[in-house]
N, C-alpha and C positions, 0 to 999 in steps of 0.2 A: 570592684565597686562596693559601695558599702553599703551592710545588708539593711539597713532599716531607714528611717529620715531622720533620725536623734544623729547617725552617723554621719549620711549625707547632708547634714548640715554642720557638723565641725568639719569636715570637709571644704564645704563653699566659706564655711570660716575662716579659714586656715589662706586658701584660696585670696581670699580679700586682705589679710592680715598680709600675707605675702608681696602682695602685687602693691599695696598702698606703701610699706616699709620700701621698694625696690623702685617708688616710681622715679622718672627721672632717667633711671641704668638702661643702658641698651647694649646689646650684643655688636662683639664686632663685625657683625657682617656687612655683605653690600646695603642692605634693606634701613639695617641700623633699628633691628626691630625692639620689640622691649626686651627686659632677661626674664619677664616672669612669664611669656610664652613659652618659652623650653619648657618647664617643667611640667606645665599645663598640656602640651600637647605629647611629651613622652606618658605622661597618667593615661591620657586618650589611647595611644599606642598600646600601652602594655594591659589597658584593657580589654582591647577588644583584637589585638595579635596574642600577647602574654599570659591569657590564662584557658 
């Protein structure tokens, strides 16, 4: 996670910049969720399993 709000906010930048370029895309799955979940929730994961 990132250590100060100067960081977590290019973060949620990034975050928004991502998801807004990818809208539209969805993964193959049953759900047919969107693609820019994956990433969003492996960050979640390796935050709070991965460090």
């Amino acid at each position: 996670m990132p250590e100060s709000k100067d960081q977590l906010g290019l973060v949620l930048r990034a975050a928004q910049f991502a998801a807004h370029k990818h809208r539209g895309q969805r993964r193959k799955d049953v759900k047919g969720t969107p693609c820019i979940n994956h990433p969003i929730n492996l960050a979640e994961v390796l935050h709070t399993d991965g460090a």
